[in-house]
C-alpha positions as semicolon CSV with decimal commas, in nm:
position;residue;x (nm);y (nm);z (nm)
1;X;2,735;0,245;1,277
2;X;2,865;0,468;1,488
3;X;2,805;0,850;1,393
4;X;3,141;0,929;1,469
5;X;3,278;0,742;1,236
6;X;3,442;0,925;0,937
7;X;3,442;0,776;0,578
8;X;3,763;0,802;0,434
9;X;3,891;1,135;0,215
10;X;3,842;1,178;-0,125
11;X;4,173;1,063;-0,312
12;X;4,246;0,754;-0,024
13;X;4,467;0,488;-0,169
14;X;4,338;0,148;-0,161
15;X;4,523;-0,192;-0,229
16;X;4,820;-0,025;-0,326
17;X;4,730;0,209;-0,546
18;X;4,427;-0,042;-0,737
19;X;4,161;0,174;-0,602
20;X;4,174;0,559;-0,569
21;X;3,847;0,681;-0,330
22;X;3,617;0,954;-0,529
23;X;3,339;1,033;-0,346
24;X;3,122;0,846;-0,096
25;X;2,816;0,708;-0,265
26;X;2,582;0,598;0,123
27;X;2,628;0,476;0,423
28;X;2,459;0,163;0,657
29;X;2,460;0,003;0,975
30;X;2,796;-0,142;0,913
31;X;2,946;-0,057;0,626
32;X;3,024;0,248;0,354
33;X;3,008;0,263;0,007
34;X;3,255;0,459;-0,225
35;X;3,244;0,579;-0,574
36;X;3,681;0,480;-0,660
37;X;3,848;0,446;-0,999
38;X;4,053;0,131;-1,057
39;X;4,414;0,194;-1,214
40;X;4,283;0,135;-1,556
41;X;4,046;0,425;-1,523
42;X;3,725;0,212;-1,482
43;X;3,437;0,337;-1,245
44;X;3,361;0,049;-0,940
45;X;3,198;0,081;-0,639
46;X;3,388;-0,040;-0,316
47;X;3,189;-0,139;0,031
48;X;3,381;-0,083;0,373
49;X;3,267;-0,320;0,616
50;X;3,297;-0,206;0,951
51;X;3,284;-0,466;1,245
52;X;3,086;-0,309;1,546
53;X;3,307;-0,130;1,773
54;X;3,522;-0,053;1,498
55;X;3,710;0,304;1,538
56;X;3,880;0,529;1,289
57;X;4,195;0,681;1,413
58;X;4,468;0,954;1,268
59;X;4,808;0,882;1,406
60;X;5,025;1,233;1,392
61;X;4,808;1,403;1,204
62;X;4,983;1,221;0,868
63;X;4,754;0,916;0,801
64;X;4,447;0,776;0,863
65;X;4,311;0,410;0,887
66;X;4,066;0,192;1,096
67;X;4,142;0,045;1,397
68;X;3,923;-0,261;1,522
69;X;3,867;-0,389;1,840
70;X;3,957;-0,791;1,766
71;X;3,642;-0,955;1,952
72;X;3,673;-1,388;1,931
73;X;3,438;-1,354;1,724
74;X;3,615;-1,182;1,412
75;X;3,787;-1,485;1,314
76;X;3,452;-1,634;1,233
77;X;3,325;-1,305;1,127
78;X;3,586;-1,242;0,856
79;X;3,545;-1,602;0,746
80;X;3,132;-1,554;0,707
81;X;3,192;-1,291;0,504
82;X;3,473;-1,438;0,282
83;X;3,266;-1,746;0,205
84;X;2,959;-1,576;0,101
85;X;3,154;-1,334;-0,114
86;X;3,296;-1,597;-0,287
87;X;2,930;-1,745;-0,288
88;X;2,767;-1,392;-0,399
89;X;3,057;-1,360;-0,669
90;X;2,995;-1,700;-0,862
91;X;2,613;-1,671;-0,919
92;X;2,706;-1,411;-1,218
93;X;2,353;-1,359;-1,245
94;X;2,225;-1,062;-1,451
95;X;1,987;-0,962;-1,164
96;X;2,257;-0,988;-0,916
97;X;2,483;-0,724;-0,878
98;X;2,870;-0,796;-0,974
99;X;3,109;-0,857;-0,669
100;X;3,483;-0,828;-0,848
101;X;3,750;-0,834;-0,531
102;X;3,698;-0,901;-0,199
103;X;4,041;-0,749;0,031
104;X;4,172;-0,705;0,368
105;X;4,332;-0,355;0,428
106;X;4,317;-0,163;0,742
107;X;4,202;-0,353;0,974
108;X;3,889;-0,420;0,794
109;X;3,765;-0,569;0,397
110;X;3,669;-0,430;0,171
111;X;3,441;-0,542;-0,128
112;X;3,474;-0,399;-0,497
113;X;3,198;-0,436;-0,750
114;X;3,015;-0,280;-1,002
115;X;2,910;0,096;-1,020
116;X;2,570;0,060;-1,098
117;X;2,359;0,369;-1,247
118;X;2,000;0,404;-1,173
119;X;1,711;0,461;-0,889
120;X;1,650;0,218;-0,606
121;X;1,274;0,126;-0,604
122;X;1,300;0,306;-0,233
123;X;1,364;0,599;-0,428
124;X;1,105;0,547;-0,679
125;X;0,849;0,452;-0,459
126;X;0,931;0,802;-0,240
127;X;0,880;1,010;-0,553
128;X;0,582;0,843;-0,724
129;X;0,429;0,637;-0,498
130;X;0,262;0,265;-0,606
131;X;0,352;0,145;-0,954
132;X;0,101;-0,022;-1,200
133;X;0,069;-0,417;-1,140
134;X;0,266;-0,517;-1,431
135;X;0,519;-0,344;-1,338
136;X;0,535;-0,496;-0,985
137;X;0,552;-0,856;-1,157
138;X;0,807;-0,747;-1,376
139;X;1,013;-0,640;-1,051
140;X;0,948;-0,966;-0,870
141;X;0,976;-1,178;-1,096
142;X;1,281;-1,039;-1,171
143;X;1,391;-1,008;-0,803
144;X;1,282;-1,358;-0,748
145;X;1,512;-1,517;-1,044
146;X;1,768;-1,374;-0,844
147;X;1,661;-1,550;-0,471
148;X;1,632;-1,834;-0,730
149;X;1,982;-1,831;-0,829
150;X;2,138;-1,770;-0,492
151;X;1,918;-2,003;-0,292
152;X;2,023;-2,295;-0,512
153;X;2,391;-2,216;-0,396
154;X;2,269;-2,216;-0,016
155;X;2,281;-1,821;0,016
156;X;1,967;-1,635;0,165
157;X;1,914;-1,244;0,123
158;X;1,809;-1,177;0,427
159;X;1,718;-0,776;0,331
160;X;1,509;-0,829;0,053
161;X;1,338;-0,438;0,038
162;X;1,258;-0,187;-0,211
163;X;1,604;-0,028;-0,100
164;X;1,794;-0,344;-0,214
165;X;1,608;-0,336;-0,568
166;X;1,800;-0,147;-0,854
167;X;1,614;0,006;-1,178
168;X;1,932;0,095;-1,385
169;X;1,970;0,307;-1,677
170;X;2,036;-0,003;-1,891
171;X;1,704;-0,188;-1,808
172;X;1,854;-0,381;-1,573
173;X;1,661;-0,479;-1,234
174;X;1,908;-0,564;-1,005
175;X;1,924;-0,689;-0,599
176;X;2,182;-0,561;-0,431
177;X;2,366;-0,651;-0,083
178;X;2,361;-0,979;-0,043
179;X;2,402;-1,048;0,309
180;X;2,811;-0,948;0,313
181;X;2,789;-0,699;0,534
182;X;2,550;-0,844;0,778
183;X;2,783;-1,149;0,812
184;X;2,958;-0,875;1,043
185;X;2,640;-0,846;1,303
186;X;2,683;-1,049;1,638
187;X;2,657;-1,379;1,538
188;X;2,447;-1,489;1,866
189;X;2,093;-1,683;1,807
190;X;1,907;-1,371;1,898
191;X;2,046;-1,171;1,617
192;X;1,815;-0,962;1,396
193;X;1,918;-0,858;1,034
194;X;1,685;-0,743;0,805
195;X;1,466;-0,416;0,786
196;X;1,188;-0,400;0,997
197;X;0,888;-0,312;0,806
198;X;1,016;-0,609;0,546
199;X;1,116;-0,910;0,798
200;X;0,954;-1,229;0,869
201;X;0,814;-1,263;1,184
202;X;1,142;-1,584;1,246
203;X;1,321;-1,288;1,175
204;X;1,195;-1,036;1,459
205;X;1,257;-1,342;1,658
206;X;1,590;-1,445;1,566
207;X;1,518;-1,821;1,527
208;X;1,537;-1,879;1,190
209;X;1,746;-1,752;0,872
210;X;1,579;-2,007;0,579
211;X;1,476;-1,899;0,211
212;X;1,143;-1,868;0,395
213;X;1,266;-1,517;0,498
214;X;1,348;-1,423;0,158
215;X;1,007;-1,485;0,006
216;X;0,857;-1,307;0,311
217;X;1,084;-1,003;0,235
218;X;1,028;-1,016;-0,142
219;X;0,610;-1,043;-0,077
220;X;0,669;-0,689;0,150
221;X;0,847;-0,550;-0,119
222;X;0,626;-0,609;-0,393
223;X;0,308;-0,490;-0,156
224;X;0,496;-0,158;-0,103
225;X;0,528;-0,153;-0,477
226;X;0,165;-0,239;-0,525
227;X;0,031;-0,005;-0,245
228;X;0,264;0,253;-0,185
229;X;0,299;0,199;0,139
230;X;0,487;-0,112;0,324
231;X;0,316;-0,357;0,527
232;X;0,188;-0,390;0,857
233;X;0,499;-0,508;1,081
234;X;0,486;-0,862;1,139
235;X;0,518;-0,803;1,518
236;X;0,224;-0,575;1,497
237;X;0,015;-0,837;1,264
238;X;0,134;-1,091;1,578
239;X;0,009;-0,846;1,787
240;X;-0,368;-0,868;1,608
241;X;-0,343;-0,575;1,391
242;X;-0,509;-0,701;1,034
243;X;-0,329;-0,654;0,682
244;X;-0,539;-0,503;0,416
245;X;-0,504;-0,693;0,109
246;X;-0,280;-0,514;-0,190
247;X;-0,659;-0,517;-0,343
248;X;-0,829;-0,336;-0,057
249;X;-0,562;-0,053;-0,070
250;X;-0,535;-0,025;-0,470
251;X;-0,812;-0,083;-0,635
252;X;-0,605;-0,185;-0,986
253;X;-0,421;-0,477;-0,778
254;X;-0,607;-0,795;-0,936
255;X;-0,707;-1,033;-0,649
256;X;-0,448;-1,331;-0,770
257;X;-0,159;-1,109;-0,810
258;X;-0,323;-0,965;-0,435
259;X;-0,384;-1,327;-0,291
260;X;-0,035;-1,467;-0,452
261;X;0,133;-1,141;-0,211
262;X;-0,059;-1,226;0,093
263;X;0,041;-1,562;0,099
264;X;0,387;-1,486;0,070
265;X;0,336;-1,260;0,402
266;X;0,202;-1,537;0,605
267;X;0,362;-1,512;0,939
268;X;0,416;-1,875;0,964
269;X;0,670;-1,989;0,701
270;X;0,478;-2,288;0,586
271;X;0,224;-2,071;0,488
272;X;0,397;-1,917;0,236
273;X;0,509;-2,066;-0,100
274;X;0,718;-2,359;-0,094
275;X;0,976;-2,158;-0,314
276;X;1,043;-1,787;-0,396
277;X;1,033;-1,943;-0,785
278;X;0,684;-2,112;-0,645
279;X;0,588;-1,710;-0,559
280;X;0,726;-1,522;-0,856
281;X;0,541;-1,802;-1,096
282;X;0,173;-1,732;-0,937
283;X;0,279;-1,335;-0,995
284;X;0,371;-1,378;-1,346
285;X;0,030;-1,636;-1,388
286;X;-0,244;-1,404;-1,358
287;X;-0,374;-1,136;-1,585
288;X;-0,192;-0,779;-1,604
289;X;-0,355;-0,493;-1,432
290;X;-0,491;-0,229;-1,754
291;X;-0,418;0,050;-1,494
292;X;-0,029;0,188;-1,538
293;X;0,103;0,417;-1,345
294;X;0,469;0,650;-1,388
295;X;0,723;0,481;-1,530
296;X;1,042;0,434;-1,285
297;X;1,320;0,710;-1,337
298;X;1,550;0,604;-1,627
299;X;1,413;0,276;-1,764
300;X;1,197;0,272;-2,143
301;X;0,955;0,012;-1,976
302;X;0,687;-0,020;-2,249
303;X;0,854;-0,242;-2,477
304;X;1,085;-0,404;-2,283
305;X;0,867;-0,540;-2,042
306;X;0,788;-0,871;-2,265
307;X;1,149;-0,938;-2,362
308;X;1,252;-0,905;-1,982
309;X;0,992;-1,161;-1,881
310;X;1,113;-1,374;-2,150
311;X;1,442;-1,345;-2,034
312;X;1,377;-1,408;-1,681
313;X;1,167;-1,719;-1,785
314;X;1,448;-1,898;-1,960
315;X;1,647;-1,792;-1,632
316;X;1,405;-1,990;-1,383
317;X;1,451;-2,255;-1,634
318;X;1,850;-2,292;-1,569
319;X;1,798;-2,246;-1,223
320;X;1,547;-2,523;-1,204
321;X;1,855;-2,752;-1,344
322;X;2,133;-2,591;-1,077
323;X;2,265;-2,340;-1,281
């Protein structure tokens, strides 16, 4: 996004009044996210997608809103993104995160969903470093019921990082930004989206967006969360740099949870498991790590660790039958 683009003033309007602006929450590569009350008084976040190009303009110093440079590509653009909101919004998932309203307004959408409260594993991971191996299957396995869910309804991530994974205050693990605001990147063949350190070499390349990609990006994620530290860049790997093993670099990692990770990283997608549920089931099947390490910010994991696995069980279970 371009630096000189200004998020909009606390207090903005939105949809007629529906939406008042509070604060501003982040910002990404094409998009910002505000904290906004609905009329009814109820906290929701809302996502401002912003088309490249896009400008922000005050006209006479009495209003402000967005004016975008109409490309031919924003009619397909704007209909990307409206079909996999509408994709996003009925997985209902309780890994997913809620999408509630999806509107056009100022030259631009906008997306309202839930406000969630909690600590992105980025975050955790900054503070605390590499978190005990039970933990990290209780995150993917988690994470992966989610892929689950949305890859049975033809939707792939395509950002899968420790950035994209929620710890909430209720327990909840949660994957957030599904795609919607990449849908606004050029739409040529030679398009990258994704984060670096956590894309699949088809990525880097820009031939392929599959579910491979997905279990590629969830296998980085769950290495950083093993390790502390993300992978070695698939270009670099390409390049002949090796990858130590999540075992080599943490010596609590048990060699099937470390073997089931490294397969999920193989650079060629055939390598990897045949399914993110095929991945997050070899996690879940080997023996937990005695070693624990801190606790992420906000979430009593002792004894909720079994009933979330049992949850997320009878999850894969639904999915398996197209739910």
């Amino acid at each position: 996004m371009n630096a000189a683009v200004q998020s909009l003033a606390p207090d903005s309007r939105l949809q007629g009044g529906a939406y008042r602006v509070v604060d501003l929450l982040g910002r990404g590569g094409f998009s910002f996210v505000y904290r906004a009350l609905a009329r009814e008084g109820r906290e929701v976040a809302i996502k401002e997608l912003f088309p490249p190009e896009a400008r922000r303009k005050t006209f006479f110093g009495l209003w402000t809103r967005q004016t975008v440079r109409k490309t031919r590509d924003w009619g397909e653009l704007s209909r990307r993104a409206r079909a996999e909101f509408a994709l996003v919004q009925s997985l209902k998932h309780p890994n997913v995160v809620r999408v509630l309203e999806l509107f056009e307004e100022n030259g631009t959408l906008y997306i309202v969903m839930e406000l969630l409260r909690g600590t992105t594993l980025h975050q955790h991971l900054l503070k605390h470093g590499g978190l005990g191996e039970q933990d990290a299957v209780v995150i993917g396995t988690a994470v992966g019921s989610a892929l689950a869910a949305a890859h049975a309804k033809g939707v792939v991530h395509r950002d899968v990082k420790p950035g994209n994974v929620m710890t909430c205050d209720d327990g909840r693990i949660v994957l957030l930004d599904f795609g919607i605001a990449k849908s606004f990147a050029r739409s040529d063949a030679r398009s990258q989206v994704g984060t670096e350190a956590y894309m699949a070499p088809e990525q880097v390349s820009g031939v392929s967006q599959t579910a491979a990609v997905d279990i590629y990006g969830l296998g980085a994620t769950i290495y950083h969360t093993l390790t502390g530290q993300p992978p070695v860049r698939a270009e670099d790997r390409r390049a002949g740099v090796p990858l130590p093993t999540p075992a080599e670099l943490a010596p609590h990692v048990s060699v099937a949870v470390s073997n089931a990770v490294v397969r999920a990283l193989a650079l060629v997608p055939a390598a990897r498991q045949a399914t993110v549920m095929n991945f997050a089931e070899e996690l879940r099947g080997v023996p937990r790590a005695l070693v624990e390490q801190a606790p992420i910010d906000g979430a009593a994991w002792s004894w909720w660790k079994p009933l979330v696995i049992a949850a997320i069980l009878a999850l894969f279970a639904l999915a398996a039958r197209g739910w």
